[in-house]
OpenMM code with the backbone's topology and positions (N, CA, C; nanometers):
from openmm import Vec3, app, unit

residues = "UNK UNK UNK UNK UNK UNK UNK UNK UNK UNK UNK UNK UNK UNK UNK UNK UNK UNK UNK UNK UNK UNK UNK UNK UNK UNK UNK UNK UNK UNK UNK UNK UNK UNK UNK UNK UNK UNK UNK UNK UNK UNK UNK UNK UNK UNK UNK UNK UNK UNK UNK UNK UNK UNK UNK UNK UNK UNK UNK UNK UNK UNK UNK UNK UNK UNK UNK UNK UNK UNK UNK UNK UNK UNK UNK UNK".split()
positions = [
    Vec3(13.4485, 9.6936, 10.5295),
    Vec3(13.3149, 9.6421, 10.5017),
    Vec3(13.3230, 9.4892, 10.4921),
    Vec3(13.2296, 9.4043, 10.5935),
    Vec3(13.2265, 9.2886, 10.5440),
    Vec3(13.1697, 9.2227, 10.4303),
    Vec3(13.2453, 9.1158, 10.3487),
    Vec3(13.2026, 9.0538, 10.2717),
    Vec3(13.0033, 9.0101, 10.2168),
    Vec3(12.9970, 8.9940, 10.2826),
    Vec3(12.8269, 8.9983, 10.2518),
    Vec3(12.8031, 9.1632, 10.1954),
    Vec3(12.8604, 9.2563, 10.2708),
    Vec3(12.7878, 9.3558, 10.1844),
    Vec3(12.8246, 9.4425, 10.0557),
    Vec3(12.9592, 9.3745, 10.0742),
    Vec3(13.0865, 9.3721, 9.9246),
    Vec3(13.0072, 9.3020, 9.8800),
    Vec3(12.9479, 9.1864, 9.8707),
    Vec3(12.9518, 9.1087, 9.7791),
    Vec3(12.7599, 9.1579, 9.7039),
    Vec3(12.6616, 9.2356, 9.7901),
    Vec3(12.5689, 9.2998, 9.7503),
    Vec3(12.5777, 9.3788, 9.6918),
    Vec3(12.6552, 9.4858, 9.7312),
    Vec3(12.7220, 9.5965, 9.6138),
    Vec3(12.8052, 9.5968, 9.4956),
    Vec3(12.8436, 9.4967, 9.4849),
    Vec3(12.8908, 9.4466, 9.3614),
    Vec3(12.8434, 9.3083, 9.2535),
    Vec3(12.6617, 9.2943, 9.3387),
    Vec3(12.6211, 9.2294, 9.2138),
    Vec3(12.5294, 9.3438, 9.1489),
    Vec3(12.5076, 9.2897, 8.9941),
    Vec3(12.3917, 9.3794, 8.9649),
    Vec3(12.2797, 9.3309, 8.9659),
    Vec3(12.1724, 9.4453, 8.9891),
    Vec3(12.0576, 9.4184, 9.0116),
    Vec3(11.9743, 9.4403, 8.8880),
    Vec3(11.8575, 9.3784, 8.9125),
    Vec3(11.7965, 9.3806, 8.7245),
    Vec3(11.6735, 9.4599, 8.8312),
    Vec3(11.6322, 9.6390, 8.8028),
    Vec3(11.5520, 9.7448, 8.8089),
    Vec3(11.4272, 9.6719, 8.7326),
    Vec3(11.3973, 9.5461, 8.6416),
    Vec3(11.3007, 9.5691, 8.6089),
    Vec3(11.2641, 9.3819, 8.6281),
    Vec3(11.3250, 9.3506, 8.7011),
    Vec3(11.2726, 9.2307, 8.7371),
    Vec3(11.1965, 9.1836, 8.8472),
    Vec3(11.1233, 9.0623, 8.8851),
    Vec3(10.9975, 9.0419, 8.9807),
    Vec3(11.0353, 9.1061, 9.1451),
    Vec3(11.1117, 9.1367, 9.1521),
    Vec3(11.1883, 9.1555, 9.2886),
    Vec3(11.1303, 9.3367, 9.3396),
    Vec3(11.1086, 9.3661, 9.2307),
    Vec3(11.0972, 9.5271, 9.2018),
    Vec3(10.9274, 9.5377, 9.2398),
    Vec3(10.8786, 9.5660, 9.3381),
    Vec3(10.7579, 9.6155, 9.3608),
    Vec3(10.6568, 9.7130, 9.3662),
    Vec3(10.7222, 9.8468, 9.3401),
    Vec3(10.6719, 9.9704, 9.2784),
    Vec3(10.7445, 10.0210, 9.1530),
    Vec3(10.6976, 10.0388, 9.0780),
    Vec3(10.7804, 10.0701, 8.9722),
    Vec3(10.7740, 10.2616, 8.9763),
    Vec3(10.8864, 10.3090, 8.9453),
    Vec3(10.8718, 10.4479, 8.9325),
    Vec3(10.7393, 10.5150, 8.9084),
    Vec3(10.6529, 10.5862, 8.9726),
    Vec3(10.5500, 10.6569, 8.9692),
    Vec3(10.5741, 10.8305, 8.9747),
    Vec3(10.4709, 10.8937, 8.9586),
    Vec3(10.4871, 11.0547, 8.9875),
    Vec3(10.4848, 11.0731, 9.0975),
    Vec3(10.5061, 11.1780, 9.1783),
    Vec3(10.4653, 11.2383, 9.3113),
    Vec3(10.3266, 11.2738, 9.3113),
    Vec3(10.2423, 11.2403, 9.4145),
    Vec3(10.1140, 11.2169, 9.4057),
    Vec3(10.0568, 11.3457, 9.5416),
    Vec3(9.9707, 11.4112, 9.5577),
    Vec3(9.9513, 11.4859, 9.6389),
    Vec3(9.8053, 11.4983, 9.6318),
    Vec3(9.7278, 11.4808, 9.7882),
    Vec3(9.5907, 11.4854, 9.8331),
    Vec3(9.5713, 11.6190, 9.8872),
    Vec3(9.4601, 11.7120, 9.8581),
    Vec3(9.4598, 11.8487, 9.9304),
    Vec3(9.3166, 11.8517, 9.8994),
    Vec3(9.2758, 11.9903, 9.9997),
    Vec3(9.1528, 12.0729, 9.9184),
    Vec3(9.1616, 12.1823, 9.8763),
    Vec3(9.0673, 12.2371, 9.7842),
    Vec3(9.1160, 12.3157, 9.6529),
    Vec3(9.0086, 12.4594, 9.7436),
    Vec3(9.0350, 12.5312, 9.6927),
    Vec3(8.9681, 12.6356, 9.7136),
    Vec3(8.7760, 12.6498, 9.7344),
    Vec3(8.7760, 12.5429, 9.6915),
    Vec3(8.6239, 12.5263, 9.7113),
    Vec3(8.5725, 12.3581, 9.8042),
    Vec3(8.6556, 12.3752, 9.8417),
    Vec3(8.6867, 12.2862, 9.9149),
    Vec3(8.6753, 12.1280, 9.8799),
    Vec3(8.6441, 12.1151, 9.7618),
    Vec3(8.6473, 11.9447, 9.6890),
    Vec3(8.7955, 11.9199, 9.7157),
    Vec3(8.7755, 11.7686, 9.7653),
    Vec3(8.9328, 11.6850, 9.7775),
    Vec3(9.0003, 11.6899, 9.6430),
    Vec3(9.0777, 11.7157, 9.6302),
    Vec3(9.1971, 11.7104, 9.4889),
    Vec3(9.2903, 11.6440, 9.5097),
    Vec3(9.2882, 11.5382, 9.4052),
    Vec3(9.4144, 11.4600, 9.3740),
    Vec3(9.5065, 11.4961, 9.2834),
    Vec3(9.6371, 11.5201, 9.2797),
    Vec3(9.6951, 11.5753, 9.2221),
    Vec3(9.8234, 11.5285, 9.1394),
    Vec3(9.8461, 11.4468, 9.0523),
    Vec3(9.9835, 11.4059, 9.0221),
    Vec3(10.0791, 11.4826, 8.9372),
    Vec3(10.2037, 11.4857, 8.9655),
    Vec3(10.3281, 11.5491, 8.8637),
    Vec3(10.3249, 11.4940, 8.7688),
    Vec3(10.3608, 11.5963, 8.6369),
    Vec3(10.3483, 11.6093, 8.5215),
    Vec3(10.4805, 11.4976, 8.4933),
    Vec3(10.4974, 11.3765, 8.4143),
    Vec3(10.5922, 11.3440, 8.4148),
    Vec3(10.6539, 11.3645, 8.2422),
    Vec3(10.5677, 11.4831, 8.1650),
    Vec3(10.6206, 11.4926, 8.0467),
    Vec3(10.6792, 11.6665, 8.0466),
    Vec3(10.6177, 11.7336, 8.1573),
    Vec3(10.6445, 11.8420, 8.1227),
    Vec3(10.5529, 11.8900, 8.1214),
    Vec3(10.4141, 11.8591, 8.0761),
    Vec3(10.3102, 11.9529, 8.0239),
    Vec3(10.2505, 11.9663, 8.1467),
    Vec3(10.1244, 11.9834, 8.1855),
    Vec3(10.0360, 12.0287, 8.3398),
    Vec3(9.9980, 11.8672, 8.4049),
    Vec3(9.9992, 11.9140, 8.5294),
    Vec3(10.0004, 11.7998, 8.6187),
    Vec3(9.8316, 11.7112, 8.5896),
    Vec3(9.8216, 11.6287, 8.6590),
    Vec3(9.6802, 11.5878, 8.6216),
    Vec3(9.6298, 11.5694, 8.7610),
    Vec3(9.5132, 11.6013, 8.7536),
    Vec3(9.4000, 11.6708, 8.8648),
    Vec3(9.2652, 11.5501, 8.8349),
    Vec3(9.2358, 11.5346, 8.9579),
    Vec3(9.1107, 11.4316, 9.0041),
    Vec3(9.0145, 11.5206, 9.0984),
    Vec3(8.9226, 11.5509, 9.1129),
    Vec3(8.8730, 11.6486, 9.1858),
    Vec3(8.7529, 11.5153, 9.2400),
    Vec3(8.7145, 11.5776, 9.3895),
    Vec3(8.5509, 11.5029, 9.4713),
    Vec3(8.5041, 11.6196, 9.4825),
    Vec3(8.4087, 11.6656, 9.5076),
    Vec3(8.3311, 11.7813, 9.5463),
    Vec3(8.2354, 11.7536, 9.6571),
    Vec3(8.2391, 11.6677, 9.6979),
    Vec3(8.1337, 11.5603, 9.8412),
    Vec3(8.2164, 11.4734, 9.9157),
    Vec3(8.1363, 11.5245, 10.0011),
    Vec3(8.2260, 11.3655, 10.1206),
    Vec3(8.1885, 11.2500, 10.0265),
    Vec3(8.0246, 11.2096, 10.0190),
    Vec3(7.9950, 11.1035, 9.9379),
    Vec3(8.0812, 11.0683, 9.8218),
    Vec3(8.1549, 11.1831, 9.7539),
    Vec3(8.2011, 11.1567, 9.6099),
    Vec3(8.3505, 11.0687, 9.7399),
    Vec3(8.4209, 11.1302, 9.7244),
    Vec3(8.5314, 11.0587, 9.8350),
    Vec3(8.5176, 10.9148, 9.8875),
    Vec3(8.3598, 10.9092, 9.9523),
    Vec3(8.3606, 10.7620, 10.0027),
    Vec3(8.3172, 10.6680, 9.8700),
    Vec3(8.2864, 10.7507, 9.7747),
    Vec3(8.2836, 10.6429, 9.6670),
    Vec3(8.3771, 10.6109, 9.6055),
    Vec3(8.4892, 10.6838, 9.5619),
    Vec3(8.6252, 10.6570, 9.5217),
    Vec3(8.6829, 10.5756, 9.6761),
    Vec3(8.6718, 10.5610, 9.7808),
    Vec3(8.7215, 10.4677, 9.8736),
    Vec3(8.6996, 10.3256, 9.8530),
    Vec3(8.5729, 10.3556, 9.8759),
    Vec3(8.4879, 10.2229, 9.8547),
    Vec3(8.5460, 10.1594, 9.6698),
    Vec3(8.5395, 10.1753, 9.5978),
    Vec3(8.5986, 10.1344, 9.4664),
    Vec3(8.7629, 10.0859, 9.4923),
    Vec3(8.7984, 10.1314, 9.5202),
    Vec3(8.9533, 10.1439, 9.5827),
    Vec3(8.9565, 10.0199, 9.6511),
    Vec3(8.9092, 10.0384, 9.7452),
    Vec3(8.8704, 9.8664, 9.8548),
    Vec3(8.8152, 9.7421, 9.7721),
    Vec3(8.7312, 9.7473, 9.6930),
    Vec3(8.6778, 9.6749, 9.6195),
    Vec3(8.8126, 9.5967, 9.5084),
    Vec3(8.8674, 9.7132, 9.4806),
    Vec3(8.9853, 9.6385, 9.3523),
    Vec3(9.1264, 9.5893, 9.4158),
    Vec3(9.1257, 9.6582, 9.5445),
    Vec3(9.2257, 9.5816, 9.6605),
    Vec3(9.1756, 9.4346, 9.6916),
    Vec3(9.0382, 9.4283, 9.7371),
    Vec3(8.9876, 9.2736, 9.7402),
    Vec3(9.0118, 9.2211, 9.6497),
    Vec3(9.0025, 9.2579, 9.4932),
    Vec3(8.9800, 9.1884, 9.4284),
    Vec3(9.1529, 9.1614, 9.3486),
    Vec3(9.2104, 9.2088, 9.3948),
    Vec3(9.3505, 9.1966, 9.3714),
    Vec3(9.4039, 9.0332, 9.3317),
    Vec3(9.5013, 9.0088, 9.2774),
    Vec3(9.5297, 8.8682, 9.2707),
    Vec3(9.7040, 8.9371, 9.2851),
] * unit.nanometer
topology = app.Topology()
chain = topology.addChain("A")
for resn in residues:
    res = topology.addResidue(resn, chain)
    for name in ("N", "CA", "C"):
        topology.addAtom(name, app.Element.getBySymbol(name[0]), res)
């Protein structure tokens, strides 16, 4: 192995410093539910039941888009 990548693997890296751009999240999953509203779905990360976002309309959907876009613009 050349040196450059010896020398990456043997510094340490700080997991919680500016360099780090997603920080650990749940597994996230988009579906439709039996009644056909879009469901958002994330893993339980304590153990207890996962947590559920339900649309029941296209409209409900393009309004959670549209909000979504809005706080992306408005991002800093």
């Amino acid at each position: 192995m050349n040196d450059f990548f010896t020398n990456q693997l043997e510094d340490a890296f700080d997991w919680k410093g500016p360099d780090v751009i997603i920080q650990t999240q749940p597994a996230t999953a988009i579906y439709r539910n039996v009644h056909d509203a879009v469901v958002i779905r994330q893993e339980s990360v304590t153990g207890c039941d996962d947590q559920f976002v339900f649309f029941a309309t296209k409209d409900d959907v393009r309004t959670l888009i549209n909000a979504l876009e809005r706080q992306i613009a408005g991002a800093k």
